[in-house]
C-alpha positions in Angstrom: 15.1 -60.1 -30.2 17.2 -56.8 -27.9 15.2 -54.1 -28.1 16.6 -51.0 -30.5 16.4 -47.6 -29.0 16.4 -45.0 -31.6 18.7 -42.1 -31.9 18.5 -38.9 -30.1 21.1 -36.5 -31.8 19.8 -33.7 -29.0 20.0 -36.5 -26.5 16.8 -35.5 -24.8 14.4 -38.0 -25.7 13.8 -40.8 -23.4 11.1 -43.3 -24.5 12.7 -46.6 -23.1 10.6 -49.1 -21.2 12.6 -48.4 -18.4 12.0 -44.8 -17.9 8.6 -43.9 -18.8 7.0 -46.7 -17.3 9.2 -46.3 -14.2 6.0 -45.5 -11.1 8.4 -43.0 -10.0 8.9 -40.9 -13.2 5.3 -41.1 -14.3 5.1 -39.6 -10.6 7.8 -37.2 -10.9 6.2 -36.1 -14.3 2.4 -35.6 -12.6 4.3 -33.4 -9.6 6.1 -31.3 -12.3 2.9 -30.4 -14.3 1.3 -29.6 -10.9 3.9 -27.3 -9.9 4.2 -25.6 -13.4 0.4 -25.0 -13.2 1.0 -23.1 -9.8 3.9 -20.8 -10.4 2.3 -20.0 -13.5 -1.6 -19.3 -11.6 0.6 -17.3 -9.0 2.2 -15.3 -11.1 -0.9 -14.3 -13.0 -2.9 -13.6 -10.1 -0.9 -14.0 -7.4 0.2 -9.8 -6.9 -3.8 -9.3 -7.7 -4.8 -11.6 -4.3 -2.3 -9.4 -2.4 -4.1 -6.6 -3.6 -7.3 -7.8 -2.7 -7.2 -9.7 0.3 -6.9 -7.6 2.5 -9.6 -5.2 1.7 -13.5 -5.5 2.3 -14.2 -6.6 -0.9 -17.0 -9.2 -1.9 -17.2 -11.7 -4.5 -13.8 -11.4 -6.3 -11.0 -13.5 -4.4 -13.1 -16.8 -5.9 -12.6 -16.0 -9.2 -9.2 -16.1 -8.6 -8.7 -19.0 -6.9 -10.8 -20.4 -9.5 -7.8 -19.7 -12.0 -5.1 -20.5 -10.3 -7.1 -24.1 -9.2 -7.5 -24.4 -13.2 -4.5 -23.8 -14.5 -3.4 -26.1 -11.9 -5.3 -28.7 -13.4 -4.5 -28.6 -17.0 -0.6 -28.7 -16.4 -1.2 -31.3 -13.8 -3.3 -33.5 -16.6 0.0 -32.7 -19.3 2.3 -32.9 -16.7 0.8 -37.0 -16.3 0.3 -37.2 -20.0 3.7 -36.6 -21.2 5.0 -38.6 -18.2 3.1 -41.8 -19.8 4.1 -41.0 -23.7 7.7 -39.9 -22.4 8.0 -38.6 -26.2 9.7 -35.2 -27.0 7.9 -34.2 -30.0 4.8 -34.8 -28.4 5.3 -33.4 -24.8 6.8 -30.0 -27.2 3.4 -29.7 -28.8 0.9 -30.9 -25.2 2.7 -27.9 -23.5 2.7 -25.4 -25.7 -1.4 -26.0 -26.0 -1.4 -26.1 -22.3 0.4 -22.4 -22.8 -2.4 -21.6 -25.5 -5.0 -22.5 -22.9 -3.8 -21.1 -19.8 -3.5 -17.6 -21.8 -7.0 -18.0 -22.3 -7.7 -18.7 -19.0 -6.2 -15.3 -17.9 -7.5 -13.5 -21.0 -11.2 -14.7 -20.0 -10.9 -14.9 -16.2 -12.4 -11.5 -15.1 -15.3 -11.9 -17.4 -16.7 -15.5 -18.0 -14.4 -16.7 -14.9 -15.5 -13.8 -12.5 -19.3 -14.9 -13.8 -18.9 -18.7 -13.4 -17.8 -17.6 -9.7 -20.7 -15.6 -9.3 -23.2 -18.5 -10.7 -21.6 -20.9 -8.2 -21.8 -18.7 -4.9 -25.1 -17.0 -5.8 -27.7 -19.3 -7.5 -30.2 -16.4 -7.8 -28.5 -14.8 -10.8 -27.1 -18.2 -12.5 -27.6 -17.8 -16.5 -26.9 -14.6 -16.2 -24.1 -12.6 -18.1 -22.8 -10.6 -14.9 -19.3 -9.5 -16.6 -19.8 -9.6 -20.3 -16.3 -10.3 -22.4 -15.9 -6.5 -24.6 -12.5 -7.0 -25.6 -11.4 -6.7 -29.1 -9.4 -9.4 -30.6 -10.9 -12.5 -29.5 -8.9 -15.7 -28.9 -5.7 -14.6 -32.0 -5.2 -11.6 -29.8 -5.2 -13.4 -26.3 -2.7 -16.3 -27.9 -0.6 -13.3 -29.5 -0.5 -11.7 -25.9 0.5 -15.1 -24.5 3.7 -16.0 -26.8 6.3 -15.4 -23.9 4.1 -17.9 -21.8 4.1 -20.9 -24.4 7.4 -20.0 -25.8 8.6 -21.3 -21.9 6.8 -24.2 -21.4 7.9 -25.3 -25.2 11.3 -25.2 -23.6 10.9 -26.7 -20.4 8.3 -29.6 -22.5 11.6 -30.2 -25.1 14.0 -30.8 -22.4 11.5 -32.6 -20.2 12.5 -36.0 -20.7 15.9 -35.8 -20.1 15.0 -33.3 -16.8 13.1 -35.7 -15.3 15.2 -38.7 -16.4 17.4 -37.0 -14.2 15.9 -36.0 -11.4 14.3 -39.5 -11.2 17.8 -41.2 -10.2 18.2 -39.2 -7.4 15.1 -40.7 -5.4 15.8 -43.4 -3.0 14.2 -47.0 -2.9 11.2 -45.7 -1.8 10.7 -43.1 -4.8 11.2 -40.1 -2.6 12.9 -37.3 -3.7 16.3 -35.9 -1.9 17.1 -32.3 -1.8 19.3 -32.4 -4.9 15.7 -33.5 -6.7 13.9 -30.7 -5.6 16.2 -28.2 -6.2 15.8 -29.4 -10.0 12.0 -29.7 -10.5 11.6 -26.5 -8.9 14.3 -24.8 -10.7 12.5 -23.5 -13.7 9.6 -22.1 -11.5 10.5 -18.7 -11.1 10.6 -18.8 -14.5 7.1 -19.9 -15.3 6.2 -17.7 -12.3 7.9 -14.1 -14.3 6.5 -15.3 -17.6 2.7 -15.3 -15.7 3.5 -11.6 -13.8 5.0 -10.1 -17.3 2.3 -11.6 -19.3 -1.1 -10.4 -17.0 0.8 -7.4 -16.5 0.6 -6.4 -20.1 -3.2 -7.6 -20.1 -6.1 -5.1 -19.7 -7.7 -6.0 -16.1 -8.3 -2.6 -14.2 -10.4 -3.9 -11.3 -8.0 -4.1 -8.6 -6.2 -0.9 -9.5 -9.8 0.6 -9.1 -11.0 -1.2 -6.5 -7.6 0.0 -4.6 -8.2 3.4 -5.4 -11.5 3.4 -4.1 -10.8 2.2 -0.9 -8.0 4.4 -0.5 -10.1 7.8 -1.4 -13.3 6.7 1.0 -11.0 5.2 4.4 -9.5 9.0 4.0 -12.3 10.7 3.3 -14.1 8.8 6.0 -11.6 10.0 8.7 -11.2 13.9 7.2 -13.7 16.6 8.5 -12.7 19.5 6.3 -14.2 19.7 2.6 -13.2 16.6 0.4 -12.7 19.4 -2.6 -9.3 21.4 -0.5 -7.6 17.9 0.3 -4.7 17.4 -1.5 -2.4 14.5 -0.3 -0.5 14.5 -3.6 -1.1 10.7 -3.8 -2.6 10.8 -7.1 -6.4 10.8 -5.8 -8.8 13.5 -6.0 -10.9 13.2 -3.3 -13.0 15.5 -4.4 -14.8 13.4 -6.5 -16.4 12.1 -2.8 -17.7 15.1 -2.2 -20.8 15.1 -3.6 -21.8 12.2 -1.6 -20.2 13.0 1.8 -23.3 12.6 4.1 -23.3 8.8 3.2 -20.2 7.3 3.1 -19.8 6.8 7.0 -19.7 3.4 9.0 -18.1 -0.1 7.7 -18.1 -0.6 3.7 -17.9 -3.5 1.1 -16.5 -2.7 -2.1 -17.7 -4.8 -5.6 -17.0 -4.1 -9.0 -19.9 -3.2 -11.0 -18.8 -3.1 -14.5 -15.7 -3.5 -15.9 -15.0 -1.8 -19.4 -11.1 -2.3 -20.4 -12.3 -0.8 -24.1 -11.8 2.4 -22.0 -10.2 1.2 -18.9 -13.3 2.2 -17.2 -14.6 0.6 -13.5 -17.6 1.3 -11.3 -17.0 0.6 -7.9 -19.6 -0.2 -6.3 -19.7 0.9 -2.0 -22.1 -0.1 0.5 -21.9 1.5 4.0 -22.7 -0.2 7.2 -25.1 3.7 7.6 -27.4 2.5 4.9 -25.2 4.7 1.9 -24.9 2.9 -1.3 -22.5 4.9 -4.0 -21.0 4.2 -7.5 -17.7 5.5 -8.1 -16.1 5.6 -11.4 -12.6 4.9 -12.0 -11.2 5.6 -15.6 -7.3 4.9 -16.2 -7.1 4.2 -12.8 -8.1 7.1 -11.5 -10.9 8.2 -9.3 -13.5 10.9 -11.3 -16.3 10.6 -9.4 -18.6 9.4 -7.2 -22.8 9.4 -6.5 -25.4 7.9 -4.6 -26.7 4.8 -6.4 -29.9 4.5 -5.1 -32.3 6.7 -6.6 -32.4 4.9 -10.1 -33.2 1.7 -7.6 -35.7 2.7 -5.6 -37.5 6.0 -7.0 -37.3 4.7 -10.8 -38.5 1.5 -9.6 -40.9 2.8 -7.4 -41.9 4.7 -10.1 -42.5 2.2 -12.2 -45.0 -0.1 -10.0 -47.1 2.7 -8.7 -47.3 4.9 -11.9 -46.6 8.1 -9.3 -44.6 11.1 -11.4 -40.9 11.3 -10.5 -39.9 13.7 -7.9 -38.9 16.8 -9.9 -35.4 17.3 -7.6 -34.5 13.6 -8.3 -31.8 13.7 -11.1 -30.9 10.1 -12.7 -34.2 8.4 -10.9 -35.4 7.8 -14.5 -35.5 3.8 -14.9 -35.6 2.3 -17.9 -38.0 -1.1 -18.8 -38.2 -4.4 -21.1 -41.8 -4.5 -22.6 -42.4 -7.5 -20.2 -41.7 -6.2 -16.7 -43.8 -3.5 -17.7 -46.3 -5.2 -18.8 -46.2 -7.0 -15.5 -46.1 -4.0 -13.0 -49.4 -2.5 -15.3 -51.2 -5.5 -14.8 -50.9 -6.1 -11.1 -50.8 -2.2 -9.8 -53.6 -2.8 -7.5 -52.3 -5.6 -6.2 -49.2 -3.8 -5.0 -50.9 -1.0 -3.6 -50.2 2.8 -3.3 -47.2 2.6 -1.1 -45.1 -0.8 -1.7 -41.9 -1.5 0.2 -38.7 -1.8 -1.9 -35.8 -3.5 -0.7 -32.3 -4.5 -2.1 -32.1 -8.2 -1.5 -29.0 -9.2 -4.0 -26.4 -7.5 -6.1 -23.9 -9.2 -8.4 -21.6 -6.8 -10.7 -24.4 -4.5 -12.5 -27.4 -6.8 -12.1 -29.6 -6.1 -9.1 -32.2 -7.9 -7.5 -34.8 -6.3 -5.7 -37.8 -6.6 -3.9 -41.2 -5.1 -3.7 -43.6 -6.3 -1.1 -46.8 -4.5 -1.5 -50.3 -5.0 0.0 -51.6 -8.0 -1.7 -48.6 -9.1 -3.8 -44.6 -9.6 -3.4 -42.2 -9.7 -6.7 -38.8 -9.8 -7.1 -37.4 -7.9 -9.8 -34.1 -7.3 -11.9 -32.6 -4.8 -12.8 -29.2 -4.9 -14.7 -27.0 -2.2 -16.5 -25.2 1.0 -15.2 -25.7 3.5 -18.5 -28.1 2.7 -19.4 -30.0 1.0 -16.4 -33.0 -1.2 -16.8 -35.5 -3.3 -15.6 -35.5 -6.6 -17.2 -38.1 -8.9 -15.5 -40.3 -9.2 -12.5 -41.6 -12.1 -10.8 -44.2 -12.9 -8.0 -42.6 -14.5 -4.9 -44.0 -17.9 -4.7 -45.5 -18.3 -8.4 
C-alpha cells in the first residue's frame, strides 16, 4: 500500500521518510541547533567577554565560557532532536523550552554559574555558596524577561522543516553544503544573536560595568601625583573615592568581584596590588563611591580572635565577627598557636576568604566569608 502523506495547509511540515531520515538533514538539523546555541551565547555574553578580556581580572571569563558552551549544548541536543522527529508541532514546542531554558541560563549565570566555575577551578571552596542568587522573581520573572528570546526560536522551530528541507537540496553527493546553503542556515543568526544582546541587556548583572570602572579609576590614579580629591576628568568617575587608600594601590593589580547585590545594583571590587595593597571598592549604579583597605578585618580581627589580644584602638572595621564553632576552636587551642601566630592570605573566591595561621605548635586554615557583615565561619588544623 503507497504511503499517504498528510496535509500541510502552511506547507511547512515535512515528516516524510525521505526527508527526516535523510543522513544529511538530520546533519543539517544537529549544525543548525549548534549554531543557534552560539549566536544566542554570544549575544548574551559576548559584549561582556570584550569587556573583560582584556583587563587583569581573575576568575570570571570561565563562567562565561561556561554559558555560552551550555547554551551551545542544549540547542545543539534540539537542534538533533527535531531533526530525527522532523514534526512542526513538536520542534514549535522543543524550542521554545530550549528558549525557556537558555533564559535561565542567563538569569542564573553570574550567581550559581559564576559558583559552579569557581567549584571547578578551585576545589578548596567547593560546596560553597560564593555568589548567592538575591533576585526577586524567581524562575516566572526570568521566563517573563526572556519572551523576546523564545518568541524567535518558536519562529525559526515552525518554519524549521521546510528551512532545512531546503537548504538540504543544495548539498552535493557528498552532503556538503555550497555557499547558497550557508547563506540560509546562517541567515537567522543575527537574529538570535540581537534577541541575546537585547535580552541580557535588560537583565540586572552590574559586574562588568563595575569591574570596568574600577580599573579605570586605579590605572589613573596609579599614574596621577596630585591629590585623587582635585581630579576631575569629567568621565563620570570620582576618583576621589581612591583617596583614602593612596599609599597602597601602587604596582601590578588583579581585580575580582566580591559580592554582587543587583537588589541595589551594588559591587565590591575587590584589588590586589603586586606592593602587597589589598582594597575593596564599592560600586553602586555603576558608579565608584568608595574605596578602603581590606585587610584589617583579615588579619587584626583574626588575629584578634586566636590570640585573645584587645584590638588596636586606631584600627576602625578590624572587629571580626565568629560562628560558635570556630570560636570554640581558636579557645581551645590558644596555646598551641602561641603569642605571635603568622597570618597569611592563601585563597580568595568572591567574599569567602581562606586564610592561614601558622603558629608555634599548631597550623589551621580558616574561613572567613561575608563583606557586611564579615565572619569567621570555621577553622581547621592543617593535616587533621
Amino acid at each position: 500500500m503507497a504511503e499517504t502523506r498528510p496535509v500541510d495547509p502552511f506547507n511547512v511540515d515535512y515528516p516524510t521518510v525521505e526527508a527526516h531520515r535523510r543522513p544529511v538533514y538530520r546533519r543539517i538539523s544537529l549544525l543548525n541547533g549548534l549554531l543557534i546555541g552560539l549566536a544566542l551565547g554570544l549575544g548574551a555574553w559576548g559584549l561582556e567577554m570584550w569587556r573583560i578580556i582584556t583587563l587583569p581580572v581573575v576568575s570570571y571569563m570561565p563562567s562565561l565560557w561556561l554559558g555560552v558552551g551550555a547554551v551551545v549544548a542544549l540547542c545543539g541536543l534540539v537542534g538533533w532532536l527535531t531533526g530525527r522527529l522532523a514534526n512542526t508541532a513538536l520542534t514549535v514546542v522543543l524550542w521554545a523550552l530550549a528558549g525557556g531554558a537558555s533564559m535561565m541560563i542567563m538569569g542564573y549565570l553570574p550567581y550559581y554559574g559564576r559558583t559552579l566555575a569557581v567549584w571547578l577551578l578551585d576545589p578548596r571552596f567547593r560546596g560553597s555558596v560564593v555568589y548567592p542568587y538575591t533576585l526577586e522573581g524567581g524562575p516566572g520573572g526570568l521566563l517573563l524577561g526572556g519572551l523576546l528570546i523564545i518568541l524567535v526560536l518558536v519562529i525559526l522551530g515552525f518554519m524549521q522543516n521546510y528551512r532545512l528541507e531546503q537548504i538540504a537540496m543544495e548539498t552535493n553527493r557528498n552532503g556538503r553544503l555550497n555557499g547558497r546553503a550557508w547563506v540560509s542556515l546562517l541567515l537567522p543568526m543575527p537574529i538570535v544573536f540581537l534577541a541575546g544582546v537585547v535580552t541580557q541587556s535588560v537583565m540586572s548583572n552590574p559586574a562588568a560595568p563595575a569591574i570596568v570602572e574600577v580599573n579605570r579609576a586605579v590605572t589613573v590614579a596609579q599614574g596621577y601625583k596630585g591629590d585623587l580629591r582635585t581630579l576631575e576628568l569629567n568621565d563620570g568617575i570620582s576618583y576621589a573615592a581612591l583617596q583614602p587608600v593612596r599609599e597602597i594601590i601602587s604596582g601590578d593589580f588583579n581585580l575580582s568581584v566580591v559580592d554582587v547585590n543587583p537588589l541595589n545594583a551594588t559591587v565590591i571590587v575587590g584589588v590586589d596590588f603586586s606592593g602587597d595593597g589589598w582594597i575593596y571598592c564599592r560600586v553602586i549604579n555603576d558608579q565608584l563611591s568608595f574605596c578602603y583597605d581590606a585587610s584589617p578585618a583579615y588579619f587584626e580581627g583574626l588575629r584578634n580572635l586566636v590570640t585573645g589580644e584587645p584590638l588596636p584602638e586606631d584600627c576602625r572595621g578590624c572587629a571580626l565577627r565568629a560562628t560558635d564553632e570556630a570560636t570554640a576552636f581558636l579557645l581551645e587551642r590558644r596555646e598551641l598557636f602561641g603569642p605571635d601566630p603568622e597570618i597569611a592570605r592563601v585563597g580568595q573566591q568572591g567574599s569567602h576568604v581562606l586564610m592561614r595561621v601558622t603558629g608555634d605548635n599548631l597550623t589551621a586554615e580558616c574561613r572567613i566569608a561575608g563583606v557586611t557583615p564579615m565572619q569567621l565561619t570555621e577553622c581547621e588544623g592543617v593535616g587533621d
